[in-house]
Each structure stands twice: as structure tokens, then as C-alpha cells.
C-alpha positions in Angstrom: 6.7 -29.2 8.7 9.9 -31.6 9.8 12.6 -30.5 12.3 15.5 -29.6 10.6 17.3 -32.9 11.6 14.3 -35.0 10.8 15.3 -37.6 7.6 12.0 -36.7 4.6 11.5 -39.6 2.1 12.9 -38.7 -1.2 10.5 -38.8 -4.2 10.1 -42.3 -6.2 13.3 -42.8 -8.5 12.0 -43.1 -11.7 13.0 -46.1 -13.7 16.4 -44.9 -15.7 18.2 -46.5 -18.3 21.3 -48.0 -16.7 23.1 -48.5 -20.3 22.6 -44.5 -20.9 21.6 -41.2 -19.4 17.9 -40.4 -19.7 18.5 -36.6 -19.8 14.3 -36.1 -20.3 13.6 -38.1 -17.2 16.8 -37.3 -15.2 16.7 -33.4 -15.9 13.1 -33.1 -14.5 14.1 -35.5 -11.1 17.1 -33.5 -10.3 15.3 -30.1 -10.6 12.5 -31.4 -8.3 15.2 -32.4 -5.8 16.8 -29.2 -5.9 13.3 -27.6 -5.4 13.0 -29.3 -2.3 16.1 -28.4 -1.0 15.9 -24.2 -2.1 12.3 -24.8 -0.4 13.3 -26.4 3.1 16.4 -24.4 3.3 14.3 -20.9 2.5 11.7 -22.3 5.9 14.1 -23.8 8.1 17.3 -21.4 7.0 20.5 -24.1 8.8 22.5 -21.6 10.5 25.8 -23.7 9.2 24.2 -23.9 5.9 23.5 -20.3 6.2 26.8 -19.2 6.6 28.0 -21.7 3.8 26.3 -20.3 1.3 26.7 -16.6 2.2 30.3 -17.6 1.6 29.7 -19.5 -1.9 28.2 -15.8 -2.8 31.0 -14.2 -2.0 33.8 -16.4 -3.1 31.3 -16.3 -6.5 30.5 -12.5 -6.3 32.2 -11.9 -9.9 29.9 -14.6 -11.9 27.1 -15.4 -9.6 24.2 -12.7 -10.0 25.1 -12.5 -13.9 24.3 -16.2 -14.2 21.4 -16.3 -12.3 20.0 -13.7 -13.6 21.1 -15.2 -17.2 19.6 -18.9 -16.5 15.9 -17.3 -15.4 15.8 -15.8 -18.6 17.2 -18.7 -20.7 14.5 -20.8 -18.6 11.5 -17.9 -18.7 12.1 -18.3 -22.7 11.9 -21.8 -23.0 15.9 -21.9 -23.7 16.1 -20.0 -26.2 19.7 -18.9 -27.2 20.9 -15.4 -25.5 21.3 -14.2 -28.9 17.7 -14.7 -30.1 16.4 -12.6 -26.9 15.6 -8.7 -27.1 18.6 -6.3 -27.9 17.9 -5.2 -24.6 18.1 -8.5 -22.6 21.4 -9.6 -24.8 22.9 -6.2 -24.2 21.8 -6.0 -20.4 20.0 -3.0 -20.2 19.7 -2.2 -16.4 16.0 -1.1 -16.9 15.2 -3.6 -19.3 16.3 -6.6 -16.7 14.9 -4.8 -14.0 11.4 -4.3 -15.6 11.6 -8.1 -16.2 12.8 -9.5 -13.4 10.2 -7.5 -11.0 6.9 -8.2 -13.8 8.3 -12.3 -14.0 9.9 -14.1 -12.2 12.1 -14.8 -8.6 14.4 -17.5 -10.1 17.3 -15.4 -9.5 17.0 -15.5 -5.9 17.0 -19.2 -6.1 19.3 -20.1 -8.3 22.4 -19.5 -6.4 21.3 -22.1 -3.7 21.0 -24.4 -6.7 24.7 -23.7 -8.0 25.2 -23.8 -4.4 23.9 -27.4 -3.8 25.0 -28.7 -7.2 29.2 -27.7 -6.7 29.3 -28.1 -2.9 30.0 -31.5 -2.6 30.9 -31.4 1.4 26.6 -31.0 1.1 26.5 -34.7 1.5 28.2 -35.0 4.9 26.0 -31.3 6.3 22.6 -32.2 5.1 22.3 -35.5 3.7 19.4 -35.2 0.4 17.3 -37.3 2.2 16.6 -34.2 4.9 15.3 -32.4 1.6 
């Protein structure tokens, strides 16, 4: 394990198209990155970074847990369309999603550090990606 100011080497950039977007090579990259960063953050846990993102969830409070708990279950099926799921997934019902999430999965947990990464732009001056 790194300090939390020590620089990691990024992964390889893979060889992308310059004339278009390479969404089945770029997709994969991207998530990996933000892997890294949900992982380091999660063992070092940045008090500044910390504090930042405790305010994303609440600034975000209205949409935040329904999308992440939306976006494990569009992922955990493989993207299928909400509207394809089980009545009781599409219709949100409480014990339904909370069977699932606690037999499944953890993504929810994570995925507002990705939305978190992904909008906060100011994330490029506090933790350059290359500390991830």
C-alpha cells in the first residue's frame, strides 16, 4: 500500500481510435479507473475527499440512492431495460430490493463515489488520477 500522496502508475492506455470513440475498449478502461479510485479512497478514506463527497450526497440526496441502486440492477442484469425486470424491481418493492440487494450485490455503496468522481471536475486539482 502507497501513502496517500504517493503518485501510482496508471494502467497501459490501450490503443484507441483517434478518428472515433471506441466505446468497447474505452467503457471497460474508464470503469477500471474508477475501480481504482472507489478502492484507494475506501483504504485510505482523504479527509478533504471525505468531506467532499459527504457533501455530493447530500447536495444529491433526492436522486442519488435511487440511481445507484437503479444502475446495480441494470448492471447485475446485464443491461437489461427497467421495464423487462420483475414487477417487483420496476415497481420498487421495498422487500423485493432489499432481498436483492443483501443476497447480490454492494454496487450501491459504490456507485455514488463513481457519480462522484465522474461530475466533480475540481477532482483533477484534489487527487490527480494518477494517485489512483
Amino acid at each position: 500500500m502507497s501513502s496517500p500522496g504517493q503518485v501510482r502508475a496508471l494502467p497501459q492506455l490501450p490503443d484507441f481510435a483517434a478518428e472515433w470513440v471506441e466505446f468497447d475498449k474505452v467503457k471497460p478502461f474508464k470503469l477500471g479507473l474508477l475501480r481504482r479510485a472507489y478502492i484507494r479512497y475506501r483504504d485510505t478514506q482523504p479527509p478533504k475527499l471525505v468531506r467532499q463527497l459527504a457533501a455530493f450526497r447530500e447536495e444529491n440526496r433526492y436522486w442519488l440512492s435511487d440511481y445507484a441502486l437503479f444502475r446495480a440492477i441494470h448492471d447485475a442484469r446485464e443491461g437489461q431495460a427497467w421495464y423487462e425486470w420483475p414487477r417487483e424491481f420496476a415497481l420498487k418493492d421495498p422487500q423485493a430490493l432489499l432481498d436483492w440487494m443483501t443476497a447480490v450485490t454492494k454496487r450501491p455503496r459504490k456507485r455514488p463515489m463513481h457519480l462522484f468522481l465522474v461530475r466533480a471536475p475540481r477532482m483533477a486539482r484534489i487527487l490527480p488520477l494518477s494517485n489512483f
